[in-house]
C-alpha positions in Angstrom: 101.6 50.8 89.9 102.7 53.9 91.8 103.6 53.3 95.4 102.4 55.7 98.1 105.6 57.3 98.3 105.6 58.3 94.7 101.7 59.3 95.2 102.5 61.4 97.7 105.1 63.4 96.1 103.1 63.9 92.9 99.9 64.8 95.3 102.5 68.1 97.3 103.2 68.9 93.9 99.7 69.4 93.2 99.1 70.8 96.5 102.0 73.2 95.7 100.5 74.4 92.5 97.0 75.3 94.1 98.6 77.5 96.9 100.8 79.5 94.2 97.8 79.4 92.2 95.9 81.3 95.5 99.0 83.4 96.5 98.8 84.6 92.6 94.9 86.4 93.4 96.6 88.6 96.0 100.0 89.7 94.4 99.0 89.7 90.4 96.1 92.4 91.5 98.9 94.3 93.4 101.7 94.0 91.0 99.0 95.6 88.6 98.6 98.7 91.0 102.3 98.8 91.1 102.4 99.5 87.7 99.6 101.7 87.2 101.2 103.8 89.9 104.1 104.0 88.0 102.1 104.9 85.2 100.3 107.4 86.9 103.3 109.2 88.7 105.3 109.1 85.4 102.2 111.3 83.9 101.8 113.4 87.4 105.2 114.8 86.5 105.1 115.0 83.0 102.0 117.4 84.0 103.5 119.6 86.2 106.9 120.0 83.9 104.2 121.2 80.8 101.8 123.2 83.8 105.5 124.6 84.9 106.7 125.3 81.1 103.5 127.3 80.2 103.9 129.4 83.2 107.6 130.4 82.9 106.7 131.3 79.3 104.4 133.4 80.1 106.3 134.8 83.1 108.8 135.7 80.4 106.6 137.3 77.7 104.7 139.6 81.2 109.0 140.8 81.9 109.8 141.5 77.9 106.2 143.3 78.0 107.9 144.9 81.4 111.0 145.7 79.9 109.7 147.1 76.6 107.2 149.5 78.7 109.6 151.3 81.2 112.0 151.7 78.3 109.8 153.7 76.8 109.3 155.4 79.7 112.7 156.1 80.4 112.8 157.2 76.9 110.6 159.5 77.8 112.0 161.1 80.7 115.5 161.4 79.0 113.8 163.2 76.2 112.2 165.5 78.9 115.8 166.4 80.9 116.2 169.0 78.0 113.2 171.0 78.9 114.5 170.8 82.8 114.5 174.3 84.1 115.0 174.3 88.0 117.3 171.7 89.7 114.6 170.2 91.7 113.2 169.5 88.3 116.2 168.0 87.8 116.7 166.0 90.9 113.2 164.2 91.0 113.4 163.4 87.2 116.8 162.1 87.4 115.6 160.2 90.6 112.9 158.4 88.7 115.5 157.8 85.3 117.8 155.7 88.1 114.5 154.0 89.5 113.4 153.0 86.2 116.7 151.7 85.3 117.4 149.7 88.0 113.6 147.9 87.6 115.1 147.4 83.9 118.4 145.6 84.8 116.5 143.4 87.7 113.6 142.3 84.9 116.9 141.7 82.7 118.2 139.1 85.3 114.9 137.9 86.3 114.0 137.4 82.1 117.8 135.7 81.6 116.8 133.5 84.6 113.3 132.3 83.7 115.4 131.8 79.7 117.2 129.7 81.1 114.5 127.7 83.4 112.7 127.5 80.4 115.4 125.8 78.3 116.1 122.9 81.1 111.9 122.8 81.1 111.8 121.7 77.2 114.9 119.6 78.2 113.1 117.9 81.4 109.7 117.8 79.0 111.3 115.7 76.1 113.1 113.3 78.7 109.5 112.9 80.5 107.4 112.8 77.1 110.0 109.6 76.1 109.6 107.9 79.8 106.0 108.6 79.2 105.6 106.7 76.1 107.9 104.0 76.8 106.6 103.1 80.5 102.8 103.2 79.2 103.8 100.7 76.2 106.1 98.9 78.3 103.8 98.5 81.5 100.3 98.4 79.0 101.9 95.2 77.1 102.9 93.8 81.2 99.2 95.0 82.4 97.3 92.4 79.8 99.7 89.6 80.4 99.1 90.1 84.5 95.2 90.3 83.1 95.3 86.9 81.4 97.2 85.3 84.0 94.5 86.3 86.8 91.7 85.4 84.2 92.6 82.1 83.8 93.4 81.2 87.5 89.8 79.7 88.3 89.9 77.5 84.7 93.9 76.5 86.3 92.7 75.7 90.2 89.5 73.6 88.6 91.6 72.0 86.5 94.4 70.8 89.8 91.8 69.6 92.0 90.5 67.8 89.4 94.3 65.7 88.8 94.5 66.0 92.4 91.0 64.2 93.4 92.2 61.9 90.6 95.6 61.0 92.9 93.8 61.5 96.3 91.6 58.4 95.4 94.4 56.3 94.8 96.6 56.9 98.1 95.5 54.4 101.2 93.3 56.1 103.7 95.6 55.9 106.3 98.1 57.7 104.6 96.4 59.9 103.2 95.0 60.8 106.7 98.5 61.4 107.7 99.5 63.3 105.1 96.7 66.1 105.3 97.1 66.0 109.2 101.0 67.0 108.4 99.7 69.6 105.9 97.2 71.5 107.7 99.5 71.7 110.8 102.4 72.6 108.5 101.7 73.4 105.6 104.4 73.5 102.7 106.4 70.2 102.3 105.0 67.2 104.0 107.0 64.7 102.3 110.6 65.7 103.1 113.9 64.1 101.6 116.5 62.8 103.9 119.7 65.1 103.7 122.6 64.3 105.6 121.2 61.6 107.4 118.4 64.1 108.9 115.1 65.2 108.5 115.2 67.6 105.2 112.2 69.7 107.3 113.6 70.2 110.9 117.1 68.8 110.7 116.8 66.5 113.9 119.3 63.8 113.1 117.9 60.0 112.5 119.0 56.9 114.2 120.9 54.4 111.7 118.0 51.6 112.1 114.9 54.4 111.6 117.3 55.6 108.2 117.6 51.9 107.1 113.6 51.6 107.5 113.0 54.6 104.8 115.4 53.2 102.5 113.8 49.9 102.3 110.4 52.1 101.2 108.1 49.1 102.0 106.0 51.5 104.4 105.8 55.5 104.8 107.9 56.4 107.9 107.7 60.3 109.6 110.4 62.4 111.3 109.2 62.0 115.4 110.2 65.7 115.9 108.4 67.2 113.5 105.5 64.9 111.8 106.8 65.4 108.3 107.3 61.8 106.0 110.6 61.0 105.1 111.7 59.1 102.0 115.5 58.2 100.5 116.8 59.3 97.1 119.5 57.2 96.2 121.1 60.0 93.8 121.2 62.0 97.1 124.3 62.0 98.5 123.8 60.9 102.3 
């Protein structure tokens, strides 16, 4: 037959179990946001990069449109500097030549810029379509197991407090009282190894006779400082 000792330990375990079990309904739900966010950001940009890419291309056809219509104008007014007959004739058409042809060279630059944006657009597109696809696979396959594991949480908890009635009923009362006293003023460990001659929870060093009591193990003996129960492992070095 177990001893209360070895109850006890199995019965934290257990108790252990359930509160990860009830820790895992608050972080699975937001470690599924965390990766629909990613999701959702990764998308976000891939959006704007295509919205950013159709605009530049059409920025670019509306300057070759540009460029293609003032140099036909400026076509035009060269062809028209032969019929010039008075030199303010001369001066105003010459005037608007220079005008158009400085409009010309700053579409140029503007066009060779927006070229260019639009070659590191496709660049930045690809790089987001590949992030795209592998972070909605990746996070899709992550997003079902998360799903499962909070699905079956309520079949897991029903199926601990059922081992655990099964242990509570065969721990003595009295201990047992002691025990969930401990816990609910505590919480995590209640039964506490003795490390270095001390309490394993609070450290607080133990007399040589109150030590030789919790090796013998013939009754369930607790740290005075700090409630916890104490027992000895022999493959513990002490």
């Amino acid at each position: 037959m177990q001893t209360d000792l070895e109850l006890l330990l199995k019965l934290q375990m257990i108790d252990y179990d359930l509160g990860e079990l009830e820790r895992s309904k608050e972080y699975l739900p937001d470690m599924m946001e965390n990766l629909h966010r990613e999701m959702q950001d990764v998308a976000d940009r891939l959006s704007q990069v295509k919205e950013l890419l159709t605009a530049s291309r059409a920025k670019q056809k509306t300057l070759e449109l540009d460029i293609k219509t003032k140099e036909a104008s400026l076509t035009k007014y060269q062809q028209q500097m032969m019929s010039i007959k008075t030199n303010k004739e001369y001066d105003a058409l010459v005037a608007e030549i220079d005008s158009i042809k400085a409009s010309i060279s700053s579409n140029e630059t503007e066009l060779l810029q927006t070229i260019e944006a639009i070659s590191a657009l496709e660049k930045d597109l690809a790089a987001y379509q590949e992030k795209d696809t592998q972070i909605r696979e990746n996070n899709t396959r992550q997003l079902s197991i998360l799903q499962e594991k909070i699905d079956s949480i309520g079949e897991k908890v029903a199926a601990k407090e059922a081992i655990r009635q099964q242990v509570v009923g065969t721990i003595s009362r009295p201990t047992l009282s002691v025990y969930e006293r401990v816990r609910r003023g505590k919480g995590g460990q209640v039964v506490v190894l003795v490390r270095k001659r001390a309490c394993g929870s609070c450290y607080k060093a133990l007399t040589q006779q109150r030590i030789q009591e919790i090796r013998r193990g013939d009754k369930i003996m607790t740290c005075d400082n700090c409630g916890c129960m104490l027992y000895w492992d022999n493959n513990e070095s002490n």
